[in-house]
PDB file of N, CA, C, O and CB in Angstrom:
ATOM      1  N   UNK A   1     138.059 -54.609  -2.161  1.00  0.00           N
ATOM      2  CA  UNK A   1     138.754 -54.837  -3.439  1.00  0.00           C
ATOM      3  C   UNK A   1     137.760 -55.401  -4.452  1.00  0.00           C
ATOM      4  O   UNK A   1     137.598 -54.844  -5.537  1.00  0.00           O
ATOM      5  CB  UNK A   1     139.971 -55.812  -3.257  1.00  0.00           C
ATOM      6  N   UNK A   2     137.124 -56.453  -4.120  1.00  0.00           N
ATOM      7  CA  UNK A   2     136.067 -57.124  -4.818  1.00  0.00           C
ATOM      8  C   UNK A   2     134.863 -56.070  -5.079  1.00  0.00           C
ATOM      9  O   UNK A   2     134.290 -55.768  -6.126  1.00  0.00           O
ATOM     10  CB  UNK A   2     135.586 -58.402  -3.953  1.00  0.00           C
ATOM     11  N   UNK A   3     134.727 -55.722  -4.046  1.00  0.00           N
ATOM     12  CA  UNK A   3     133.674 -54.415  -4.213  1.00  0.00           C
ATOM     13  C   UNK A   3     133.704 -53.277  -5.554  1.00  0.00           C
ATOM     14  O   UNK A   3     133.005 -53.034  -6.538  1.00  0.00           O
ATOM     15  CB  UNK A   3     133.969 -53.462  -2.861  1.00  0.00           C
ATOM     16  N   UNK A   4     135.052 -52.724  -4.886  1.00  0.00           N
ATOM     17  CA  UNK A   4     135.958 -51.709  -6.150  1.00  0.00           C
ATOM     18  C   UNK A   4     135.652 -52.505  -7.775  1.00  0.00           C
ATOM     19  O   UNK A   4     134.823 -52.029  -8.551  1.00  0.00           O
ATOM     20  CB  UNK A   4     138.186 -51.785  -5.749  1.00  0.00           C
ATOM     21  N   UNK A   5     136.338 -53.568  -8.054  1.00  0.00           N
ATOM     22  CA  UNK A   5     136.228 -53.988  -9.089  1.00  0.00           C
ATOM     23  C   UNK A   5     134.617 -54.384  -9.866  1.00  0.00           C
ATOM     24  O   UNK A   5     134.430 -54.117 -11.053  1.00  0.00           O
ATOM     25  CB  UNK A   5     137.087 -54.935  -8.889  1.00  0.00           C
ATOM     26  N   UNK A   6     133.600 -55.008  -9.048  1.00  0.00           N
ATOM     27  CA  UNK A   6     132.251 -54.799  -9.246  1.00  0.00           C
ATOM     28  C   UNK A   6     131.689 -53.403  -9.645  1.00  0.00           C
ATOM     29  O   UNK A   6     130.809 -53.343 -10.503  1.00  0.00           O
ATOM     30  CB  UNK A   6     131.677 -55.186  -8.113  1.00  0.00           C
ATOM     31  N   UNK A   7     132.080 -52.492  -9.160  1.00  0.00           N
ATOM     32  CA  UNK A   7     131.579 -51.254  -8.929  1.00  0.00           C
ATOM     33  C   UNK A   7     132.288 -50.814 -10.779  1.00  0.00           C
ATOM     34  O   UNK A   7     131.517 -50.656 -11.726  1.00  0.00           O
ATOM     35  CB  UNK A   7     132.307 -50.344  -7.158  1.00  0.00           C
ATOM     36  N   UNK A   8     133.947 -50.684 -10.923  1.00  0.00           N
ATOM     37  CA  UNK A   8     134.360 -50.675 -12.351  1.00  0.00           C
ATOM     38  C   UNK A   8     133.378 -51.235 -13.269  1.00  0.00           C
ATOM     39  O   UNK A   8     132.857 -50.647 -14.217  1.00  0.00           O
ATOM     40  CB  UNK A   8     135.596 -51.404 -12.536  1.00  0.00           C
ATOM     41  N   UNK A   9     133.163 -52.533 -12.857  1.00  0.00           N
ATOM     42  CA  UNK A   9     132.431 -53.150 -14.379  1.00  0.00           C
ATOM     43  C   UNK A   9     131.199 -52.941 -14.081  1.00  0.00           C
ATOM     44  O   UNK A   9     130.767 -53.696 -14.952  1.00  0.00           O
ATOM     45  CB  UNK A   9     132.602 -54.832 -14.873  1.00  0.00           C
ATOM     46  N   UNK A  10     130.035 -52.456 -13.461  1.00  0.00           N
ATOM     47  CA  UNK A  10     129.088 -51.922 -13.478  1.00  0.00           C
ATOM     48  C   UNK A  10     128.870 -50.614 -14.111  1.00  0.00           C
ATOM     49  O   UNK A  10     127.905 -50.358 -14.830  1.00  0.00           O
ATOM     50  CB  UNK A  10     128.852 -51.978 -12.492  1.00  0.00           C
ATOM     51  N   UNK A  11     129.803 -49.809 -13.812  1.00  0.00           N
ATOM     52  CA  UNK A  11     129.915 -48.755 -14.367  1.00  0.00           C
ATOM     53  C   UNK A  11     130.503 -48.656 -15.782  1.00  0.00           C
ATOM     54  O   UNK A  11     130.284 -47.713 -16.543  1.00  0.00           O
ATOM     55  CB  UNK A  11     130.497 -48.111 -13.563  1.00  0.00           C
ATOM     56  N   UNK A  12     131.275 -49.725 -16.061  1.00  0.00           N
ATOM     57  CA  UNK A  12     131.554 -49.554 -17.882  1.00  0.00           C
ATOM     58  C   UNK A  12     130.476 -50.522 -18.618  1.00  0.00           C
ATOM     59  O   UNK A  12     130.351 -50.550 -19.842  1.00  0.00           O
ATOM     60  CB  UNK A  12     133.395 -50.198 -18.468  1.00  0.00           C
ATOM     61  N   UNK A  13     129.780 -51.243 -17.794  1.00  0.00           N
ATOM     62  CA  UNK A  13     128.466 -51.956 -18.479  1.00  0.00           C
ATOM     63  C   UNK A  13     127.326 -51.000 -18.618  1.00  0.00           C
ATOM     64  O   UNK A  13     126.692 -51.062 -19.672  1.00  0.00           O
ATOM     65  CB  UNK A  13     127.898 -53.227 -17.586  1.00  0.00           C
ATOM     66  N   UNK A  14     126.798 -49.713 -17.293  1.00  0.00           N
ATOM     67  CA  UNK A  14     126.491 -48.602 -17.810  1.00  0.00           C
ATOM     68  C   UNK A  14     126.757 -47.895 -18.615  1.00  0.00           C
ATOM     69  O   UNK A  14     125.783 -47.180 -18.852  1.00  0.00           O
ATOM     70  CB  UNK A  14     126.480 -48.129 -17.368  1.00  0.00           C
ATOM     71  N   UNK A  15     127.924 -47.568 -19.472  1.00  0.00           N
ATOM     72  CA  UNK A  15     128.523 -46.462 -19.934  1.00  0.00           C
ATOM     73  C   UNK A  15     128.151 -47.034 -21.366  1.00  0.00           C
ATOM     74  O   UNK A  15     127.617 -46.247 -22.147  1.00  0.00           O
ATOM     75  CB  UNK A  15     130.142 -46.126 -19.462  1.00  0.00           C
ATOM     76  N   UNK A  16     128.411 -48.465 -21.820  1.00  0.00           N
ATOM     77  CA  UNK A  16     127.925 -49.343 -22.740  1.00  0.00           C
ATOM     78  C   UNK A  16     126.610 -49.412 -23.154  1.00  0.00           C
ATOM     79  O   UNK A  16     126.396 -49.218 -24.351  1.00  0.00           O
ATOM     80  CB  UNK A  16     128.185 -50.393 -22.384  1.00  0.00           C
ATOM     81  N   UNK A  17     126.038 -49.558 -22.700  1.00  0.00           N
ATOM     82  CA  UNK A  17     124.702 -49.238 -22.389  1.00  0.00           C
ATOM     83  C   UNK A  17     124.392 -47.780 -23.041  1.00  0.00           C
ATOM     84  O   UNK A  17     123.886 -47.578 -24.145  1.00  0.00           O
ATOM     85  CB  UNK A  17     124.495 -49.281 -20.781  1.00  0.00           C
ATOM     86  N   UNK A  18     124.833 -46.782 -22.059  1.00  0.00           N
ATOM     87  CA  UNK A  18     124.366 -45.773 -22.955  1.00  0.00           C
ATOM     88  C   UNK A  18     124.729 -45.178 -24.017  1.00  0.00           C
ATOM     89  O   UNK A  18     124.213 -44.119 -24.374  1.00  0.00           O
ATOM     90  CB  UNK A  18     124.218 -45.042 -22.515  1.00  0.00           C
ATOM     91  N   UNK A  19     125.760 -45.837 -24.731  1.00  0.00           N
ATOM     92  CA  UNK A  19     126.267 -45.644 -25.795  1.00  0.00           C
ATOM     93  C   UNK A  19     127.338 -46.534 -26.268  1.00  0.00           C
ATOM     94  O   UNK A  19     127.908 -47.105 -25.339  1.00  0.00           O
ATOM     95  CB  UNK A  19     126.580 -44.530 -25.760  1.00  0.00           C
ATOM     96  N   UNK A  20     127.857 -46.869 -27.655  1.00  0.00           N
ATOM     97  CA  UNK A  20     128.761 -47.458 -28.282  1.00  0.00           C
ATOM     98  C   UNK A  20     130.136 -47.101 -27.363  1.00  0.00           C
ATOM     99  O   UNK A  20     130.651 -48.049 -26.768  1.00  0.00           O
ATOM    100  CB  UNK A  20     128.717 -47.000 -29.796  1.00  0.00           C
ATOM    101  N   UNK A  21     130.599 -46.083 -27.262  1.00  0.00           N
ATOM    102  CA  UNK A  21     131.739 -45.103 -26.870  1.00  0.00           C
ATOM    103  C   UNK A  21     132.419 -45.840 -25.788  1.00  0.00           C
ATOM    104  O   UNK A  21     133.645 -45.729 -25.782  1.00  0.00           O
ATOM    105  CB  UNK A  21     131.233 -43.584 -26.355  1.00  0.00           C
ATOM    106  N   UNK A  22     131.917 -46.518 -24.934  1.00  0.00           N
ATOM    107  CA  UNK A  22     132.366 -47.104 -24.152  1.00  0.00           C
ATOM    108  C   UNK A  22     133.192 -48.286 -24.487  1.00  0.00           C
ATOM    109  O   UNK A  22     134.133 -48.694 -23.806  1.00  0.00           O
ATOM    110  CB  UNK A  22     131.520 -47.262 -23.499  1.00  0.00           C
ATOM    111  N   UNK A  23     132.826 -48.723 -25.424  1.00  0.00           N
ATOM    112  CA  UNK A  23     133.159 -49.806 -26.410  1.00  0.00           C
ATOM    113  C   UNK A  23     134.207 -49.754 -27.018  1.00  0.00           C
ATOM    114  O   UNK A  23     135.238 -50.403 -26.836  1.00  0.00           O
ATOM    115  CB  UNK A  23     132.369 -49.964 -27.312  1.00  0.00           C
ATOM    116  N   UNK A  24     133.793 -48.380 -28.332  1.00  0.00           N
ATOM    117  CA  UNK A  24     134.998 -47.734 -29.054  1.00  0.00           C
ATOM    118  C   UNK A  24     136.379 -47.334 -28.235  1.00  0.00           C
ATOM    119  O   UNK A  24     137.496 -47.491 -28.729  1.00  0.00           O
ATOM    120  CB  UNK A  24     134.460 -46.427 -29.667  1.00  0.00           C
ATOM    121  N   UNK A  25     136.091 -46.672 -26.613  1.00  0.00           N
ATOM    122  CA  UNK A  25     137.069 -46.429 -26.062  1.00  0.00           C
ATOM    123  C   UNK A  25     137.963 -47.540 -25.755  1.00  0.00           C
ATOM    124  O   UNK A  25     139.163 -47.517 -26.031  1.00  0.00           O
ATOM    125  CB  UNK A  25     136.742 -45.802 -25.155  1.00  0.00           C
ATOM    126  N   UNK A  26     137.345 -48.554 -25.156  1.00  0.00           N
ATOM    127  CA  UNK A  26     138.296 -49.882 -25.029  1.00  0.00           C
ATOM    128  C   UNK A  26     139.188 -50.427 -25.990  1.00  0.00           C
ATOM    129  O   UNK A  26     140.418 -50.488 -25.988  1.00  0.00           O
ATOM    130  CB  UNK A  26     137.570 -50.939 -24.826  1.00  0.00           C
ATOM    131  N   UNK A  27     138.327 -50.818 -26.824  1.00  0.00           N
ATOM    132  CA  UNK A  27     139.234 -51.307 -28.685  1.00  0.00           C
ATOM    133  C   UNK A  27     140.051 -50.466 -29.147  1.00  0.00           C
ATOM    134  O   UNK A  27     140.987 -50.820 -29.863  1.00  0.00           O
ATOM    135  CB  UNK A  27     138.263 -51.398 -30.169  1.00  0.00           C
ATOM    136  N   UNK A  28     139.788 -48.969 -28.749  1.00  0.00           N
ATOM    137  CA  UNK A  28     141.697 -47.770 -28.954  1.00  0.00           C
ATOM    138  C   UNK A  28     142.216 -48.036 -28.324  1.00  0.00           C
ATOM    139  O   UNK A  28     143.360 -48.320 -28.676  1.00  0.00           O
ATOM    140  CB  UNK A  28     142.093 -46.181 -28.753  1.00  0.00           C
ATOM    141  N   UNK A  29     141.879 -48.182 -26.906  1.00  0.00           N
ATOM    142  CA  UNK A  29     143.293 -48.306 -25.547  1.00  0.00           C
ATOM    143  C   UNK A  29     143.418 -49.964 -26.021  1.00  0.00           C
ATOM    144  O   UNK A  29     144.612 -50.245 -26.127  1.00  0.00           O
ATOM    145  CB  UNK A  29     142.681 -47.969 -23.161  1.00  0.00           C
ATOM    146  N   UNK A  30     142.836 -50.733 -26.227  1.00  0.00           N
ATOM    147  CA  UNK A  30     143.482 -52.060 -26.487  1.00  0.00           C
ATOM    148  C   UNK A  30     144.278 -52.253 -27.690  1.00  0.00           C
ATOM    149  O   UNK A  30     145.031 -53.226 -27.751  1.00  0.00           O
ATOM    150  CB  UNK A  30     142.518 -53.042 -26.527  1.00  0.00           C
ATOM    151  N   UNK A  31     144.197 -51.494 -28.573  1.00  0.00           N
ATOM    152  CA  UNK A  31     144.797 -51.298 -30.290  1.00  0.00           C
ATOM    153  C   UNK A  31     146.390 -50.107 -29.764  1.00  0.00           C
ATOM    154  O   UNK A  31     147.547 -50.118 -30.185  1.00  0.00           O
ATOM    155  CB  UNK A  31     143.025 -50.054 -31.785  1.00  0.00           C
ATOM    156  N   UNK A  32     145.740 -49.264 -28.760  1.00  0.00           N
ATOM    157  CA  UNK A  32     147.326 -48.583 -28.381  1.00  0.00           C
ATOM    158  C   UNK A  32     148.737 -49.424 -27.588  1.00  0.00           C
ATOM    159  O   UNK A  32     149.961 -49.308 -27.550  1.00  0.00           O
ATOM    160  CB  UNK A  32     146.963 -47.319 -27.257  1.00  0.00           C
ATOM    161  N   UNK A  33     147.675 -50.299 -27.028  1.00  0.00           N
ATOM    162  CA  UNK A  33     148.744 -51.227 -26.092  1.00  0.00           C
ATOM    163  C   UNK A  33     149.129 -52.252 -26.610  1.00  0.00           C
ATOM    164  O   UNK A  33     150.162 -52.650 -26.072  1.00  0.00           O
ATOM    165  CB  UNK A  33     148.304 -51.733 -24.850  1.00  0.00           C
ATOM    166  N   UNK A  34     148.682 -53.059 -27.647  1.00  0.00           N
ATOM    167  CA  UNK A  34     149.161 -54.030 -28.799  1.00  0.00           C
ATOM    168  C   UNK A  34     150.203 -53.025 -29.508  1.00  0.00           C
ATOM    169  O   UNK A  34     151.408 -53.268 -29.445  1.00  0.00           O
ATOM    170  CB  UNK A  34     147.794 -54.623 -29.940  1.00  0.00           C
ATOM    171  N   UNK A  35     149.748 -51.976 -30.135  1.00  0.00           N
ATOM    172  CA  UNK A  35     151.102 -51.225 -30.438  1.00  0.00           C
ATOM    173  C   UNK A  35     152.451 -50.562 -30.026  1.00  0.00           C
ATOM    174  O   UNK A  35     153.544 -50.317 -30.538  1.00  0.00           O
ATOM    175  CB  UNK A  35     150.843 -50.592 -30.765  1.00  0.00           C
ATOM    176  N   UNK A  36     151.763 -50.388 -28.746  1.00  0.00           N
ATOM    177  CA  UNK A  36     152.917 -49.776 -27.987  1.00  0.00           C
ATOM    178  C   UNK A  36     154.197 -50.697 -27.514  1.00  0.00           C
ATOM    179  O   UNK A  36     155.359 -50.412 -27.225  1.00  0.00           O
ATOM    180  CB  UNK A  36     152.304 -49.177 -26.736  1.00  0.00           C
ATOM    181  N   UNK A  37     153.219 -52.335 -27.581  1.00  0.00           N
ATOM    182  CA  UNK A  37     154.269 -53.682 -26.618  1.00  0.00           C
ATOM    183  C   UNK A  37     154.712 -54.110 -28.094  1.00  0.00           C
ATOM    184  O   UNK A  37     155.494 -55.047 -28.256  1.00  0.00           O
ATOM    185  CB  UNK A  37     153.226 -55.367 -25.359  1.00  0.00           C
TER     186      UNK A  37
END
C-alpha cells in the first residue's frame, strides 16, 4: 500500500518535472471538484 502510493507520487513528481501539465492537470481536477461539491 505504502509502496503503491510512493510509486503515485514519484510518478506525478516525474510527470512535473517534465512538464507544467502535470500541474495544470491537478488545478482542473481540483477546480472540477470544488465545483462539482
Amino acid at each position: 500500500m505504502h509502496d503503491q502510493m510512493t510509486l503515485v507520487i514519484e510518478s506525478s513528481v516525474e510527470a512535473s518535472h517534465v512538464s507544467l501539465a502535470g500541474c495544470l492537470m491537478a488545478v482542473s481536477w481540483l477546480g472540477l471538484c470544488l465545483l462539482v461539491c
